[in-house]
N, CA, C and O atoms as a GROMACS GRO file, in nm:
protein
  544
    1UNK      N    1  -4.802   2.710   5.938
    1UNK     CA    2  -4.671   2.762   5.973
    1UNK      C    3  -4.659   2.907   5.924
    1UNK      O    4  -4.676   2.918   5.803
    2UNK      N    5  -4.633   3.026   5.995
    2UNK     CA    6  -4.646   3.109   5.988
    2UNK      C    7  -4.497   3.192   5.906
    2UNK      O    8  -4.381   3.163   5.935
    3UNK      N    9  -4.527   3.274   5.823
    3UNK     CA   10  -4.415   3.267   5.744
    3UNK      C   11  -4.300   3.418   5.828
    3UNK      O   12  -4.346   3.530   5.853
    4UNK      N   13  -4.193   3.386   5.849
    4UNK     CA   14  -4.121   3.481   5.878
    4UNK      C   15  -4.059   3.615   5.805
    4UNK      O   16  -4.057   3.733   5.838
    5UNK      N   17  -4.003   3.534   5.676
    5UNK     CA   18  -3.950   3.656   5.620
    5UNK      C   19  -4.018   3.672   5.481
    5UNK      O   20  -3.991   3.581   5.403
    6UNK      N   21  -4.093   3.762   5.438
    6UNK     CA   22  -4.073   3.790   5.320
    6UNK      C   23  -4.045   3.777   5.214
    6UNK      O   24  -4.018   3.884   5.160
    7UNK      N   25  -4.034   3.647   5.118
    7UNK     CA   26  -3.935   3.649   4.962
    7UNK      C   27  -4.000   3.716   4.871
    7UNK      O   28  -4.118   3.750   4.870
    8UNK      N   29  -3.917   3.732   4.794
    8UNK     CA   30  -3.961   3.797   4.634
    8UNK      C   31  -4.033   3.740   4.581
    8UNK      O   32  -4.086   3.814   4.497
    9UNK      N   33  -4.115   3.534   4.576
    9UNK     CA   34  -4.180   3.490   4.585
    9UNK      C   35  -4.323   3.533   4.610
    9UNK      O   36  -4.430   3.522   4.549
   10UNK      N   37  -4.278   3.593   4.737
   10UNK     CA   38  -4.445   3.628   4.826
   10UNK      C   39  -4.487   3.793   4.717
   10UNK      O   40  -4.584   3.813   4.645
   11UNK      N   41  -4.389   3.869   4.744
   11UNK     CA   42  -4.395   3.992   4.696
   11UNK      C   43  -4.497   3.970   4.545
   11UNK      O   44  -4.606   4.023   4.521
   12UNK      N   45  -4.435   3.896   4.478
   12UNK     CA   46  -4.457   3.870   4.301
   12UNK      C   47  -4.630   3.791   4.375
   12UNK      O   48  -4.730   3.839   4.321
   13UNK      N   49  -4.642   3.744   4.424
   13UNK     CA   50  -4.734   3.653   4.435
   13UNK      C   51  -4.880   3.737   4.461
   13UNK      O   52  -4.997   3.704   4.439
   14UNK      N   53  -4.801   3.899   4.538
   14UNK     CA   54  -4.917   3.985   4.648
   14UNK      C   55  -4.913   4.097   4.480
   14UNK      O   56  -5.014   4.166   4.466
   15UNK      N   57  -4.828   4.106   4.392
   15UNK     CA   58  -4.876   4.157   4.316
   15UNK      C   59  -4.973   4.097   4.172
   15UNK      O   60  -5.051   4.147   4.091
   16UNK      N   61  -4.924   3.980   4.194
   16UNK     CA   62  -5.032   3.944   4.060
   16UNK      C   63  -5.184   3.928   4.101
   16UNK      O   64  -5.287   3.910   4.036
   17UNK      N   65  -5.152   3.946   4.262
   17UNK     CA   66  -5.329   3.952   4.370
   17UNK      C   67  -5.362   4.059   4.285
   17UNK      O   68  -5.438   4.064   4.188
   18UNK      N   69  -5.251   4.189   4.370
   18UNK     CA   70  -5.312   4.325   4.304
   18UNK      C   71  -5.389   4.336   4.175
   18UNK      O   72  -5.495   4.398   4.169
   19UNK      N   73  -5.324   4.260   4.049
   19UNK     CA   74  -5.311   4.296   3.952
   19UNK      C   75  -5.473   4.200   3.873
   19UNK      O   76  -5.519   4.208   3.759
   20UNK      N   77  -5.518   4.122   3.986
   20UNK     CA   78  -5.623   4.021   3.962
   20UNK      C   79  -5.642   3.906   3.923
   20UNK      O   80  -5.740   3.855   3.868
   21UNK      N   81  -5.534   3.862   3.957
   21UNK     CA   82  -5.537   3.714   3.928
   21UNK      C   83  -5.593   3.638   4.061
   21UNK      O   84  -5.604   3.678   4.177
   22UNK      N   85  -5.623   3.513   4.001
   22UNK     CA   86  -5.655   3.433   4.080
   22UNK      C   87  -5.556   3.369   4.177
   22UNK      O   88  -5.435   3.366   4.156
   23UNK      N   89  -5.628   3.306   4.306
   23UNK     CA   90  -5.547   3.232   4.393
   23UNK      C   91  -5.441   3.086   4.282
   23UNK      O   92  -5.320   3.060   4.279
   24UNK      N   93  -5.557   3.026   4.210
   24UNK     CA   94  -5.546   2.930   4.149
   24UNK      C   95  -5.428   2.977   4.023
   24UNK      O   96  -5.343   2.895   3.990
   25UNK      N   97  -5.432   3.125   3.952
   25UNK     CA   98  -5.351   3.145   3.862
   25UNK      C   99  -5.228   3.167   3.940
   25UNK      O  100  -5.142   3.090   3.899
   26UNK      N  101  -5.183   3.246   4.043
   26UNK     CA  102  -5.128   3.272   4.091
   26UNK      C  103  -4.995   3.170   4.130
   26UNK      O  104  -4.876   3.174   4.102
   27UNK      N  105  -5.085   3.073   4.213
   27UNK     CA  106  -5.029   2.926   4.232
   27UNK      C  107  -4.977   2.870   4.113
   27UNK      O  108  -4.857   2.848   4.132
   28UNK      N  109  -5.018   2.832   3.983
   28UNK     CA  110  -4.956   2.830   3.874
   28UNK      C  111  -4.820   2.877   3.838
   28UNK      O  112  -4.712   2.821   3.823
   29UNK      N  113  -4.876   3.032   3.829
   29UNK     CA  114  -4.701   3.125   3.768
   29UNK      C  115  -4.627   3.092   3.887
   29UNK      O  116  -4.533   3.016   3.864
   30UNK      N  117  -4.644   3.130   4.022
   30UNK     CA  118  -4.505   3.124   4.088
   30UNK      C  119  -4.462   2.940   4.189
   30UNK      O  120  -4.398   2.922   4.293
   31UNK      N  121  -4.532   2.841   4.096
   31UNK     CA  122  -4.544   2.704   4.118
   31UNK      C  123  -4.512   2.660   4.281
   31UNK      O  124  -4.413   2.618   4.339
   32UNK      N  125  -4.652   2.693   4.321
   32UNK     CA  126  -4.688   2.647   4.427
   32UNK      C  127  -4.794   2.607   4.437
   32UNK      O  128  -4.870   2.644   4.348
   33UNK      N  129  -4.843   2.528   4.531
   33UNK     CA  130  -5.008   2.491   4.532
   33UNK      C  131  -5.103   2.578   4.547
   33UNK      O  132  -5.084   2.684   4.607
   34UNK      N  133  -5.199   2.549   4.504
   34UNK     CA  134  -5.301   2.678   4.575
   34UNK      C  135  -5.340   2.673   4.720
   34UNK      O  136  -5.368   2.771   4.789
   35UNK      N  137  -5.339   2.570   4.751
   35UNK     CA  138  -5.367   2.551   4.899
   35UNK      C  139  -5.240   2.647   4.985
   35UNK      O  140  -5.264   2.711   5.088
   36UNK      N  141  -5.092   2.639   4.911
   36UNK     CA  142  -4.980   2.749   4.979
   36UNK      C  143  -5.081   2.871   4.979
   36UNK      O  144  -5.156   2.910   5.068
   37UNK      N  145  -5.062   2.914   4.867
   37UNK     CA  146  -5.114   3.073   4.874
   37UNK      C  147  -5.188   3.080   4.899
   37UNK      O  148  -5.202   3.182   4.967
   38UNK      N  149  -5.319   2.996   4.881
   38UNK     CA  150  -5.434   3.063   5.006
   38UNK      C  151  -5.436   3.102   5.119
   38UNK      O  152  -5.507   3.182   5.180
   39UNK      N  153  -5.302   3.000   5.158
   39UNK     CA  154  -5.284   2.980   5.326
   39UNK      C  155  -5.237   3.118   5.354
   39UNK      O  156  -5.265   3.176   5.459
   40UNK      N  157  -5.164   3.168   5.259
   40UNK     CA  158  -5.076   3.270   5.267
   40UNK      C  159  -5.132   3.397   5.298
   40UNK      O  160  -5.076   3.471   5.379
   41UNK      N  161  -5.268   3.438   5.222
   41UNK     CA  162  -5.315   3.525   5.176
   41UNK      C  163  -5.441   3.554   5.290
   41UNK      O  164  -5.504   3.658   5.310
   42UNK      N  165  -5.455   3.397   5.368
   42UNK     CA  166  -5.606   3.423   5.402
   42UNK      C  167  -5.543   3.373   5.585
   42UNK      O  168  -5.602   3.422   5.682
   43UNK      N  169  -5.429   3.282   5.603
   43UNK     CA  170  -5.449   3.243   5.740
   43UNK      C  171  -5.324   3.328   5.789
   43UNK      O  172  -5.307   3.355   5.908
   44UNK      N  173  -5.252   3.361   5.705
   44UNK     CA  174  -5.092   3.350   5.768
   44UNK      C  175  -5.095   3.513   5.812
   44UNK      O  176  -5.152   3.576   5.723
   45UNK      N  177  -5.064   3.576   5.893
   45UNK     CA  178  -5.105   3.709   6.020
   45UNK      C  179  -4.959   3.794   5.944
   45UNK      O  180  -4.953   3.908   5.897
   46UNK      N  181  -4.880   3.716   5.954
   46UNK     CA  182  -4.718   3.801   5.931
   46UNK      C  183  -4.745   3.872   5.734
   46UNK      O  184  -4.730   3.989   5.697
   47UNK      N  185  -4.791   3.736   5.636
   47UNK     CA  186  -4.791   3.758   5.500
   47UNK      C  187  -4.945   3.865   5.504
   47UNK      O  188  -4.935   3.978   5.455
   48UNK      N  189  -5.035   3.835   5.543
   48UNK     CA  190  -5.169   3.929   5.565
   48UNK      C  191  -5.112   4.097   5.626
   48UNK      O  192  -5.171   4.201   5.598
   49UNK      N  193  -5.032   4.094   5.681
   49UNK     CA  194  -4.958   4.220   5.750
   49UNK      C  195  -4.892   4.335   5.621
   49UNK      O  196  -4.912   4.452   5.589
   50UNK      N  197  -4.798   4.215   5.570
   50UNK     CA  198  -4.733   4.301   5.417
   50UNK      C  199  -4.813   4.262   5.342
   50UNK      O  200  -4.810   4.354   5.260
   51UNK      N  201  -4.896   4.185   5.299
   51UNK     CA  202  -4.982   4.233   5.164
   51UNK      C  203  -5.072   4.353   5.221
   51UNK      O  204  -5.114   4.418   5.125
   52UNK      N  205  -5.108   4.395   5.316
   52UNK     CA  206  -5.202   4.537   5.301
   52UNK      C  207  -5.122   4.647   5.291
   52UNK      O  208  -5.146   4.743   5.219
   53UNK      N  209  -5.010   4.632   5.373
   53UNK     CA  210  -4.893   4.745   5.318
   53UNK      C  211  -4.842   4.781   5.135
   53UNK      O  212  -4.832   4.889   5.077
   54UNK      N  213  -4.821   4.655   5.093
   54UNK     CA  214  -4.826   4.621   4.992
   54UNK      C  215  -4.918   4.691   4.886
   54UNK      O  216  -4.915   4.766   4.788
   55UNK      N  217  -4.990   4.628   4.955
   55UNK     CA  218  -5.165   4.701   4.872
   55UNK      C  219  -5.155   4.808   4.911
   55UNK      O  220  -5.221   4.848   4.816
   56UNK      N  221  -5.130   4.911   4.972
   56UNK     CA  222  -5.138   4.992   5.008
   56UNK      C  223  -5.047   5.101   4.907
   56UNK      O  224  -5.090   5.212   4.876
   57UNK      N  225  -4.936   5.053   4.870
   57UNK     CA  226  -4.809   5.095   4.827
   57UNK      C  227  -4.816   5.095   4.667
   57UNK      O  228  -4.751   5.170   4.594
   58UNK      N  229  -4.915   4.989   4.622
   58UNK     CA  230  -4.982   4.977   4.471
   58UNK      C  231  -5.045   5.076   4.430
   58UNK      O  232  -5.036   5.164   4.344
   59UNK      N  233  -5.125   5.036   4.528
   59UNK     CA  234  -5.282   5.172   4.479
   59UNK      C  235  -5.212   5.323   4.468
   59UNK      O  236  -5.239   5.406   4.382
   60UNK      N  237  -5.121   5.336   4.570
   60UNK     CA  238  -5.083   5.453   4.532
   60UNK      C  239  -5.013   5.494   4.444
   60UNK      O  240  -5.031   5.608   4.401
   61UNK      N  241  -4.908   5.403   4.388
   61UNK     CA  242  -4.860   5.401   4.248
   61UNK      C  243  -4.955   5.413   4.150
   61UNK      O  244  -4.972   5.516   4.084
   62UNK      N  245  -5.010   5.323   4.140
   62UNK     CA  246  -5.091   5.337   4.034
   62UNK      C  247  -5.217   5.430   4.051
   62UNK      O  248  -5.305   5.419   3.965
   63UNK      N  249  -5.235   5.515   4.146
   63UNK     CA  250  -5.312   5.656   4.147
   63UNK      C  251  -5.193   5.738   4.083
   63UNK      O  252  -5.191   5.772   3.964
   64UNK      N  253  -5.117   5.758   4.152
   64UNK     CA  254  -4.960   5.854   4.075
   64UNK      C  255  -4.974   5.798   3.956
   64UNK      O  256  -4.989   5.902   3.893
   65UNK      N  257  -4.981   5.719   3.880
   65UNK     CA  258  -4.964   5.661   3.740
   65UNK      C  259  -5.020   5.744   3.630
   65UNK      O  260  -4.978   5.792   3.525
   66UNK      N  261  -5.161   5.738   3.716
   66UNK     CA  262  -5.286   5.737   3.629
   66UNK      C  263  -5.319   5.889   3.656
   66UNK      O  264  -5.378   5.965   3.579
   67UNK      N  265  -5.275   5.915   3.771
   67UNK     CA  266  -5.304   6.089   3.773
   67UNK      C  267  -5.230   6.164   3.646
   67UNK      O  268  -5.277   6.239   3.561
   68UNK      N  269  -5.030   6.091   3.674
   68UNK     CA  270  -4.959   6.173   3.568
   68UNK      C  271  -5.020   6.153   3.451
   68UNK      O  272  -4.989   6.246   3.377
   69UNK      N  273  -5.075   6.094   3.409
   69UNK     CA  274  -5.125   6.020   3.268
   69UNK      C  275  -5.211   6.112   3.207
   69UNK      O  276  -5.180   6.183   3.110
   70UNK      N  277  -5.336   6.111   3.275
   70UNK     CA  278  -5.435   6.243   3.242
   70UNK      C  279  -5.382   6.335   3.308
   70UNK      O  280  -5.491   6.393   3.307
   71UNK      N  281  -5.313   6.409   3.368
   71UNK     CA  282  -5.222   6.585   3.347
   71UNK      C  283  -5.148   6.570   3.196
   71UNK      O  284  -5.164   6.660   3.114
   72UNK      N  285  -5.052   6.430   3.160
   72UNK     CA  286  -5.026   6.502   3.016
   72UNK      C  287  -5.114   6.542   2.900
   72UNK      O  288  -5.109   6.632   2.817
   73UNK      N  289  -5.204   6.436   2.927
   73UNK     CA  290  -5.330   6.446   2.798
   73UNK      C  291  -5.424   6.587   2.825
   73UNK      O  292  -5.501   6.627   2.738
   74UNK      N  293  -5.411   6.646   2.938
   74UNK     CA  294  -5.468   6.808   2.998
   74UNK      C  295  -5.475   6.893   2.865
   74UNK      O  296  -5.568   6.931   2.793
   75UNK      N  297  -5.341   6.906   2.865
   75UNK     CA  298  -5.257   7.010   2.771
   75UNK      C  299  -5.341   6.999   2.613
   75UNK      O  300  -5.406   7.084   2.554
   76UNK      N  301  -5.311   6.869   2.580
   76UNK     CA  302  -5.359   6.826   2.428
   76UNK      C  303  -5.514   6.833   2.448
   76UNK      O  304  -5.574   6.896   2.360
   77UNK      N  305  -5.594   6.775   2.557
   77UNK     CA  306  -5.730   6.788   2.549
   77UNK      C  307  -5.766   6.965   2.562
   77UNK      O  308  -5.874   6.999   2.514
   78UNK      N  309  -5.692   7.058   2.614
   78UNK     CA  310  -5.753   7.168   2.615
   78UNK      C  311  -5.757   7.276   2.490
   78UNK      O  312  -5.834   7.368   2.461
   79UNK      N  313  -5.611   7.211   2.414
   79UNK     CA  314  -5.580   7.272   2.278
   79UNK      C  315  -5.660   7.256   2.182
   79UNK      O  316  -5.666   7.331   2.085
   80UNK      N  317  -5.776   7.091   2.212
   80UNK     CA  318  -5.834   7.034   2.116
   80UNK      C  319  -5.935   7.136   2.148
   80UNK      O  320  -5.987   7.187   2.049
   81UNK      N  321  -5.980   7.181   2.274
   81UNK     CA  322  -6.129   7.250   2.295
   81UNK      C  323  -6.080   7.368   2.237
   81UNK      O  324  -6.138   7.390   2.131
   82UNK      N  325  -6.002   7.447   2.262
   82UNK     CA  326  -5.934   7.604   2.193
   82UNK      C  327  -5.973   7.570   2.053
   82UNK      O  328  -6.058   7.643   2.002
   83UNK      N  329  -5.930   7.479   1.988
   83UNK     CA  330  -5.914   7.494   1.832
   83UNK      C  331  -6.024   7.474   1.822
   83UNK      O  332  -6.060   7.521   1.714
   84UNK      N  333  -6.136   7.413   1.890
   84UNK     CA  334  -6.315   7.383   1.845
   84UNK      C  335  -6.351   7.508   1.826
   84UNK      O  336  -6.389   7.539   1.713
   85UNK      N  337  -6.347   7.595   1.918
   85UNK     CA  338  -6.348   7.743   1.935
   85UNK      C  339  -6.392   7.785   1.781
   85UNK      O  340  -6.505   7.813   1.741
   86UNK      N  341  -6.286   7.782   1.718
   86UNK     CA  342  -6.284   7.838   1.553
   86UNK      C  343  -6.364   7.705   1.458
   86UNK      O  344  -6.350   7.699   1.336
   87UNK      N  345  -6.451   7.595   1.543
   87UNK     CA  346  -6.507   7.521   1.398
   87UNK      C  347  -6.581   7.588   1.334
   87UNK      O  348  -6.637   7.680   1.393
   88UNK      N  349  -6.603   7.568   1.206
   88UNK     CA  350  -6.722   7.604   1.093
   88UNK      C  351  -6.874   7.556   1.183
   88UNK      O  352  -6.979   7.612   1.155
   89UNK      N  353  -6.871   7.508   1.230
   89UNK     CA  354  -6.988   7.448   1.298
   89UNK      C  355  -7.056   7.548   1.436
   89UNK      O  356  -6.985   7.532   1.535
   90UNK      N  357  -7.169   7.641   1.460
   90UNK     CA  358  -7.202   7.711   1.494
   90UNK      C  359  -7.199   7.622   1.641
   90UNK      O  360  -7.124   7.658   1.732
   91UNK      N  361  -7.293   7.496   1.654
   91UNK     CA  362  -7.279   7.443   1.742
   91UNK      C  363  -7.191   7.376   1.836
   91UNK      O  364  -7.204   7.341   1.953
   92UNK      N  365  -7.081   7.368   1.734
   92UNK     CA  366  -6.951   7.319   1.827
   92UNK      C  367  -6.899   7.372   1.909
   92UNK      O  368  -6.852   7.342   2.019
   93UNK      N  369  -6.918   7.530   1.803
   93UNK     CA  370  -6.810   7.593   1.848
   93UNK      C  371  -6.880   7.663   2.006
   93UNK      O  372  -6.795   7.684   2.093
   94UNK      N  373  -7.012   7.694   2.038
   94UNK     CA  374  -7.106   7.706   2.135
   94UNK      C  375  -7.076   7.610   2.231
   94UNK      O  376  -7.047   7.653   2.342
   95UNK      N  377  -7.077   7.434   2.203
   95UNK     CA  378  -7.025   7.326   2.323
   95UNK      C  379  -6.894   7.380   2.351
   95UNK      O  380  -6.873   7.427   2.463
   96UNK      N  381  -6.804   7.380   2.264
   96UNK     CA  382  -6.677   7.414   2.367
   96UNK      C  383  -6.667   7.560   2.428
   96UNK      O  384  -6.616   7.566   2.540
   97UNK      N  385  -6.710   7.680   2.368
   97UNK     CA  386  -6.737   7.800   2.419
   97UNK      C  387  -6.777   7.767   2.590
   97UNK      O  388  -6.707   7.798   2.686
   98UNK      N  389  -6.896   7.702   2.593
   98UNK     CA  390  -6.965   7.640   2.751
   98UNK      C  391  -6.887   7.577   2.810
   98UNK      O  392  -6.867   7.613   2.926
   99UNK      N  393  -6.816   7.467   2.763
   99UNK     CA  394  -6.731   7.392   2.845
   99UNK      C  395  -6.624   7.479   2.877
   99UNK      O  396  -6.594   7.478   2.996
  100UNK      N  397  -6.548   7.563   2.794
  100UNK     CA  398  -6.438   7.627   2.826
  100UNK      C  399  -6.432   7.746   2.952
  100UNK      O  400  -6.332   7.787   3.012
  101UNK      N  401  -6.526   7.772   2.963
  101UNK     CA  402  -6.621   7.876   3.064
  101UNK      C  403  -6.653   7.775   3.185
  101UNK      O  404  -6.626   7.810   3.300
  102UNK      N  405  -6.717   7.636   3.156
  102UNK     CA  406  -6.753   7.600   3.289
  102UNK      C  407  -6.605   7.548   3.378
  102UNK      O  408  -6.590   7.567   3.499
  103UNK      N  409  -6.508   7.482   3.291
  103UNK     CA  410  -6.368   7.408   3.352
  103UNK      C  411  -6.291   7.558   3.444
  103UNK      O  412  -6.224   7.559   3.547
  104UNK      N  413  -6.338   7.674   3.353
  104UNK     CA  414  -6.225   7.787   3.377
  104UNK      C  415  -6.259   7.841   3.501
  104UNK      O  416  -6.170   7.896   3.566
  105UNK      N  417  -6.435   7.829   3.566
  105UNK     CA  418  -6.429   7.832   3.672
  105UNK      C  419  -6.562   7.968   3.651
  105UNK      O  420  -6.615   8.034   3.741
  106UNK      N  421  -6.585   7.977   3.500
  106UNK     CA  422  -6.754   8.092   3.498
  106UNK      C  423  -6.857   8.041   3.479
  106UNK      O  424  -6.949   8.092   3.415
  107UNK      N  425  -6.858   7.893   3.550
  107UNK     CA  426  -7.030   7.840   3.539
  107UNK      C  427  -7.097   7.906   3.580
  107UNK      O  428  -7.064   7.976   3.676
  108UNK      N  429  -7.222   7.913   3.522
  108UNK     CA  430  -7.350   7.936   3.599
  108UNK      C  431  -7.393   7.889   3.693
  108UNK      O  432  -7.357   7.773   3.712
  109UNK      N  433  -7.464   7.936   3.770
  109UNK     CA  434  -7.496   7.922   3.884
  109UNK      C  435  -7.666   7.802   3.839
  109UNK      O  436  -7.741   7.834   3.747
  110UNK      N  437  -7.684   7.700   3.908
  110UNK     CA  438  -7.736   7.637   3.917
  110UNK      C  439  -7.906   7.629   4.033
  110UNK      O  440  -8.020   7.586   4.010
  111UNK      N  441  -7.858   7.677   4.121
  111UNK     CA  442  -7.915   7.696   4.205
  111UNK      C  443  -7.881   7.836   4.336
  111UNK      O  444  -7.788   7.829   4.417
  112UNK      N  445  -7.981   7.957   4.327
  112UNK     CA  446  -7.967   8.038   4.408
  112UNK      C  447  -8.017   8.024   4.580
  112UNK      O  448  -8.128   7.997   4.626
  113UNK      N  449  -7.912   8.050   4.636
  113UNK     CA  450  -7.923   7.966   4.775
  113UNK      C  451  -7.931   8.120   4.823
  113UNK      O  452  -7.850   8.211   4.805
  114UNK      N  453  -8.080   8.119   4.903
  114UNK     CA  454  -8.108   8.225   5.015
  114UNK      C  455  -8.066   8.209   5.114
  114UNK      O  456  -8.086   8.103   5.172
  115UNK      N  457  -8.004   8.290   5.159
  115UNK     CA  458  -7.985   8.290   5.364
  115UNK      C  459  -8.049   8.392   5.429
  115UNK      O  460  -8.084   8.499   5.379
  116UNK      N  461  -8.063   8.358   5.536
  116UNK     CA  462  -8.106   8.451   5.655
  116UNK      C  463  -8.253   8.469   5.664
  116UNK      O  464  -8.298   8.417   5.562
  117UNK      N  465  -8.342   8.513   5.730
  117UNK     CA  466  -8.469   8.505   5.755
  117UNK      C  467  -8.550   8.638   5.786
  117UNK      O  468  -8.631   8.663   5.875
  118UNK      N  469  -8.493   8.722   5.671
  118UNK     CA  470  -8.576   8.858   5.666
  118UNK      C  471  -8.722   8.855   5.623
  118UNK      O  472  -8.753   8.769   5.541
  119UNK      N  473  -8.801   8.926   5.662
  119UNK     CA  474  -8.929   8.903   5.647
  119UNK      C  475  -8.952   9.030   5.482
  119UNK      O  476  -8.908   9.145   5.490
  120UNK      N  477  -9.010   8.989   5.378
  120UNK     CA  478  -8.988   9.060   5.257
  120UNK      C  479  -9.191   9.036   5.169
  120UNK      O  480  -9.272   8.945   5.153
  121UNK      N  481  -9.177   9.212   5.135
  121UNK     CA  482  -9.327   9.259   5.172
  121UNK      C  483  -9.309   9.275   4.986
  121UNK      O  484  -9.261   9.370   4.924
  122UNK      N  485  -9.369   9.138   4.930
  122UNK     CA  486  -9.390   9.164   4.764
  122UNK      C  487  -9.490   9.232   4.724
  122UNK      O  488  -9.593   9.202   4.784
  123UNK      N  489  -9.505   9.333   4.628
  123UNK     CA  490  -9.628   9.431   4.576
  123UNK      C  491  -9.639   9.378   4.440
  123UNK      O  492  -9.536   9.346   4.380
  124UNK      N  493  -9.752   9.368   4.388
  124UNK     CA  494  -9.755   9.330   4.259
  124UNK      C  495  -9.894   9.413   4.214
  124UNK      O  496  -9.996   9.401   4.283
  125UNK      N  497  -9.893   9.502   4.088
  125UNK     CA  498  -9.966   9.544   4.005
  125UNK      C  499  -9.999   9.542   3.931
  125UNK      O  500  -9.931   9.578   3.835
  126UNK      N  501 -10.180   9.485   3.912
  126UNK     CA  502 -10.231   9.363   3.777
  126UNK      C  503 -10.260   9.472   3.713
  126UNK      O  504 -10.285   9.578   3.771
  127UNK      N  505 -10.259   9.458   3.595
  127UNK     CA  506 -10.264   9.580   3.488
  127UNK      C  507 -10.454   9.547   3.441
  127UNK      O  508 -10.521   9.449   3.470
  128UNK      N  509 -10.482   9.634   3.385
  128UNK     CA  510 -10.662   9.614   3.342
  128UNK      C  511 -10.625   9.518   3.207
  128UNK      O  512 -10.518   9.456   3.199
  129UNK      N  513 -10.729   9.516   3.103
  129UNK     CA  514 -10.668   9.491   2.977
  129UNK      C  515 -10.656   9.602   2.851
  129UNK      O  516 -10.618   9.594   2.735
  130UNK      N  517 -10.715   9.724   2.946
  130UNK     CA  518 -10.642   9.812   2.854
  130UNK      C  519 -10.464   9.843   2.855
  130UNK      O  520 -10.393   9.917   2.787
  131UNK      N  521 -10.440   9.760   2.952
  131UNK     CA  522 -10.273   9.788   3.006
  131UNK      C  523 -10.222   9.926   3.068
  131UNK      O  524 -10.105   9.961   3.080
  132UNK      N  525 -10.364  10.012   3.112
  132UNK     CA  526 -10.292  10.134   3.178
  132UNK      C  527 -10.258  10.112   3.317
  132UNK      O  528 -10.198  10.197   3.381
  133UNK      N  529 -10.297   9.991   3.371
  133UNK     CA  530 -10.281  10.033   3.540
  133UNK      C  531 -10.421  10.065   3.659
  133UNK      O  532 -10.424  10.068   3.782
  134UNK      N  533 -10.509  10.081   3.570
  134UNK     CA  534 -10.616  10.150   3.626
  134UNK      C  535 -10.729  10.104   3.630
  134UNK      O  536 -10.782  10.084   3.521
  135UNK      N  537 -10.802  10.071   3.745
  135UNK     CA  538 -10.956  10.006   3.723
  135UNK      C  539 -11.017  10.059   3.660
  135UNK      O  540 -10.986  10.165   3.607
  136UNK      N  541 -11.138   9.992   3.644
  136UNK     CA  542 -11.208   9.974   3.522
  136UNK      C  543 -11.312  10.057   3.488
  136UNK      O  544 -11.372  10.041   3.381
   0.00000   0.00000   0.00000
């Protein structure tokens, strides 16, 4: 039987999915069988319709959540690298020096990427072992 409307039931039921519970736990907290909510979750077209909306509507919360979360800790994690800056420790203060340079956007370059297909005429001059330049 295909469910028509929506309860707060179903809602609570599509979030403790989200949240990872089982069919079987699920059925428990909001005391129904598991055989209901399976039906619910796996046959029923109308409840399968709003739980992906649903799901849909989670994940993005909880991306917004977790984004705001690490932007506040930004602030405090960058103050922590500033103040490394000044450790007694030669090497520390070198790791965050690098890191502070690579986040800020002055990494090094990793790999030099050639373009274009000029034809390029290398000269090279082996020195003798007296090192003047000059045969022997």
């Amino acid at each position: 039987m295909a469910i028509k409307k929506i309860t707060a039931t179903h809602r609570q039921a599509m979030l403790f999915y989200c949240q990872g519970m089982s069919i079987e736990e699920i059925a428990t907290v909001i005391n129904r069988s598991p055989g209901t909510v399976q039906n619910w979750f796996y046959r029923d077209q109308n409840f399968r319709a709003e739980f992906e909306k649903f799901k849909r509507e989670y994940i993005e919360e909880v991306t917004k959540t977790a984004r705001d979360r690490m932007q506040s800790a930004a602030d405090q994690a960058m103050q922590t690298l500033i103040e490394l800056l000044s450790s007694s420790n030669e090497r520390i203060r070198l790791d965050a020096a690098r890191d502070l340079l690579d986040r800020t956007g002055f990494k090094p370059e990793d790999v030099l990427a050639l373009k274009g297909n000029q034809d390029i005429e290398i000269h090279v001059t082996l020195k003798d072992s007296d090192g003047d330049g000059n045969e022997g």
